[in-house]
N, C-alpha and C positions, 0 to 999 in steps of 0.2 A: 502627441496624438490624443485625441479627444476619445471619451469612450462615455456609452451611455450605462444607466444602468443596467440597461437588461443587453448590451453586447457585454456586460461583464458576466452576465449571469450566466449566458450561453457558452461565455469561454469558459466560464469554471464547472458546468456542467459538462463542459467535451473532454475537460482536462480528468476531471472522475471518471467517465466513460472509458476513456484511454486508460487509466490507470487499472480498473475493473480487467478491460480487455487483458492488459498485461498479463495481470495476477492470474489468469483465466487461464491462461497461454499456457502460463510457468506452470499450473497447476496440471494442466494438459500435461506437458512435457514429461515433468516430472509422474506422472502417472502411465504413461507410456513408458516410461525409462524403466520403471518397476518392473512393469507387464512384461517387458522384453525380457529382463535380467531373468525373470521368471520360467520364460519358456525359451530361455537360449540353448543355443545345443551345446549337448554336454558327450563324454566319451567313455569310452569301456573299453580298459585292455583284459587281456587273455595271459596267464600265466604259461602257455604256451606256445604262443606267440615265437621263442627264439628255440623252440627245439625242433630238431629235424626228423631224429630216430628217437620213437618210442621204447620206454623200457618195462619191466615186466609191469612198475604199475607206477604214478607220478600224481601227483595232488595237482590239480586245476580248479584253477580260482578264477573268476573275473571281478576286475575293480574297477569300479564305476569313479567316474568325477566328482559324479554326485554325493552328495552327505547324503546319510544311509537313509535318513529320515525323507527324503525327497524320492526314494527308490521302491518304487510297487513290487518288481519281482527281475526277478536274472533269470533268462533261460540259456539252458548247453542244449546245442546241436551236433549230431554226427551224420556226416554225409546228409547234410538237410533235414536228417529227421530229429525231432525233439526227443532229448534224452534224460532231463531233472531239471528240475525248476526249484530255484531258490530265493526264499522271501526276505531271510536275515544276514547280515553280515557273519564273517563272511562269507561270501558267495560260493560255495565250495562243491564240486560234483559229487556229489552218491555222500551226501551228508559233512559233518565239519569233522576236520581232519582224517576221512578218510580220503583213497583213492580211486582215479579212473585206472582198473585193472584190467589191462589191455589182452589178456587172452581170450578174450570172446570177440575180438575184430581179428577180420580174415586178414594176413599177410598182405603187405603194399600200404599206397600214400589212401589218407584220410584227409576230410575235409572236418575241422573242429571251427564252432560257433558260437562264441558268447552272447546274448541281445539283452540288453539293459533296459526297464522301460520304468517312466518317473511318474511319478503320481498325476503331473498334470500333460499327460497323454503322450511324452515326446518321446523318443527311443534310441538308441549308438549300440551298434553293432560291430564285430569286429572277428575276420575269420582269419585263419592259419592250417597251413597243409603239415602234416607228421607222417611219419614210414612205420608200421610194425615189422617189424624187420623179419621174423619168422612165427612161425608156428611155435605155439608151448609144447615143451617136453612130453611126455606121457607119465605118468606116475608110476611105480613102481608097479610090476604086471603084478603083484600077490593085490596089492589095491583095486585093481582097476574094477569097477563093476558095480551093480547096486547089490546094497546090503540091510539086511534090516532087523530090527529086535522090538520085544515087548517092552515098554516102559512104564514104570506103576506111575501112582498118584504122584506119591513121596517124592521120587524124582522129580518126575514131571515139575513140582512145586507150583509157582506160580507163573513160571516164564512157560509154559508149555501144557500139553494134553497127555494124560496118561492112552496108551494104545500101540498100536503097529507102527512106528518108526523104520524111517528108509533112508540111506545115502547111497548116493550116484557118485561114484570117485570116478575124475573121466580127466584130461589134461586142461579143462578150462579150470574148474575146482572142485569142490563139495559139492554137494546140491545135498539139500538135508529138508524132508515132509515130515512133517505130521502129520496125525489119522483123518487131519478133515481135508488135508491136500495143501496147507499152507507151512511155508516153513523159509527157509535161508540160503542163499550161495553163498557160500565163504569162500575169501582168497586163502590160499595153503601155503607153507613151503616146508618141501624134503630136507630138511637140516642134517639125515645121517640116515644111513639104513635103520629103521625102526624107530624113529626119530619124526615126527612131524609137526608142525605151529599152524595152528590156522589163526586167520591176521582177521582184515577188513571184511563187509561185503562186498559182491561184488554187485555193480548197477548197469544193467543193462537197457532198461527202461526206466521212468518216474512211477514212483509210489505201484509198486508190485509185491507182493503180498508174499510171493516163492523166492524175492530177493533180499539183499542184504543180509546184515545178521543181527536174527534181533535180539539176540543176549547182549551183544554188545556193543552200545551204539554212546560214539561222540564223550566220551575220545575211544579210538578200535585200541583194549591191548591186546599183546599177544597171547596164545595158550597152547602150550607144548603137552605131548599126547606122546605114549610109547606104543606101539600098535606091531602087535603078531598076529601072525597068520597062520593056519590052515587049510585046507581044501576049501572047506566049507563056511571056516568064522574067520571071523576078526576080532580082536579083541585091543580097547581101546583105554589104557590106564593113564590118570592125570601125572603129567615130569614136569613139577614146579608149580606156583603159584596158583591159586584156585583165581580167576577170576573170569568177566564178564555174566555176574548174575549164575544165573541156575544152566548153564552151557554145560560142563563138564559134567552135570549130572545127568543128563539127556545123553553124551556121548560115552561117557565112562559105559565099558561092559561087555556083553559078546553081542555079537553082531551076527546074523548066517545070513550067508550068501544065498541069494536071490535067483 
């Protein structure tokens, strides 16, 4: 076949053209292929997920698919409503390595809700039903009640305010103010007649001011307390280890009942 020069020219100009278009294509493709990988949906399990019956208190976590770095925030829900939000791994309720302490939810099934959401706007959720199976004990009746004493400077130190100090001992936990109204729920436990540890805080809501404990936060230890009573006091001396910050200085003392 014969061919002129400019039917060659044309072919080799259709043969670039084509080629351009390919490259174009691929380059498309491949850029879409990215975009996708990017906002693919990704998944959040629930650490409680296989429990049925709740116990007095149980760490929940949610873990995302996602590398952390991809992960904007975790929210926990109970019965629909939002309960702590968590920005860093791991995703842990009422802070890292404490507990959801279950004695502030009424008796029966719960709906619990982890929601994951990624920086580039996408989201996985993931919910599970649990039972509290009863009501928390009561505390010892000499305990039960609010209490309060004077606290100096020295005390006080820097974890707190010198003034009127108060504890509400009720069967959910602690409840402990300071003189300007903020202060801490701590989880408890009776270990022996006159014998008590107060543990974690407890979270009932995100970022509340009257919850947790702020002496001691991440990792919660324990602190055992000897505590007598009469009519009127309580008296509350440190059994073992001084820790979580300036705490035991705040609680160490007498206390009159309220």
């Amino acid at each position: 076949m014969m061919h002129t020069l400019g039917s060659l020219g044309r072919s080799a100009a259709g043969h670039a053209a084509c080629s351009a278009f390919i490259a174009g294509a691929a380059m498309l493709a491949a850029s879409a292929a990215v975009a996708a990988a990017a906002s693919a949906p990704f998944t959040v399990r629930s650490s409680l997920a296989a429990t049925s019956v709740l116990p007095h208190r149980i760490h929940w976590l949610a873990i995302p698919s996602l590398p952390a770095s991809k992960v904007r925030e975790v929210d926990f829900a109970i019965d629909g409503k939002l309960k702590w939000i968590e920005h860093h791994r791991p995703y842990s309720y009422g802070y890292d390595g404490n507990y959801l302490v279950t004695t502030w939810l009424r008796p029966g099934p719960h709906l619990f809700t982890v929601t994951a959401f990624s920086k580039d706007g996408t989201r996985a959720s993931t919910s599970s039903t649990a039972r509290v199976p009863s009501a928390p004990p009561a505390p010892p009746s000499e305990l039960a009640g609010t209490w309060s004493r004077m606290v100096t400077k020295a005390e006080a130190g820097t974890s707190g305010r010198a003034g009127r100090w108060t504890i509400t001992i009720d069967a959910v936990g602690w409840r402990i103010l300071d003189p300007t109204g903020h202060g801490a729920f701590v989880d408890v436990a009776y270990l022996a007649h006159g014998l008590v540890e107060a543990r974690g805080g407890i979270a009932t809501g995100y970022d509340n001011s009257r919850e947790g404990n702020v002496w001691c936060e991440e990792p919660f230890q324990p602190v055992r307390y000897r505590w007598t009573t009469t009519a009127e006091s309580l008296t509350l001396v440190l059994a073992g280890p001084k820790r979580c910050g300036g705490e035991s200085a705040v609680w160490s003392g007498s206390w009159s009942r309220v």
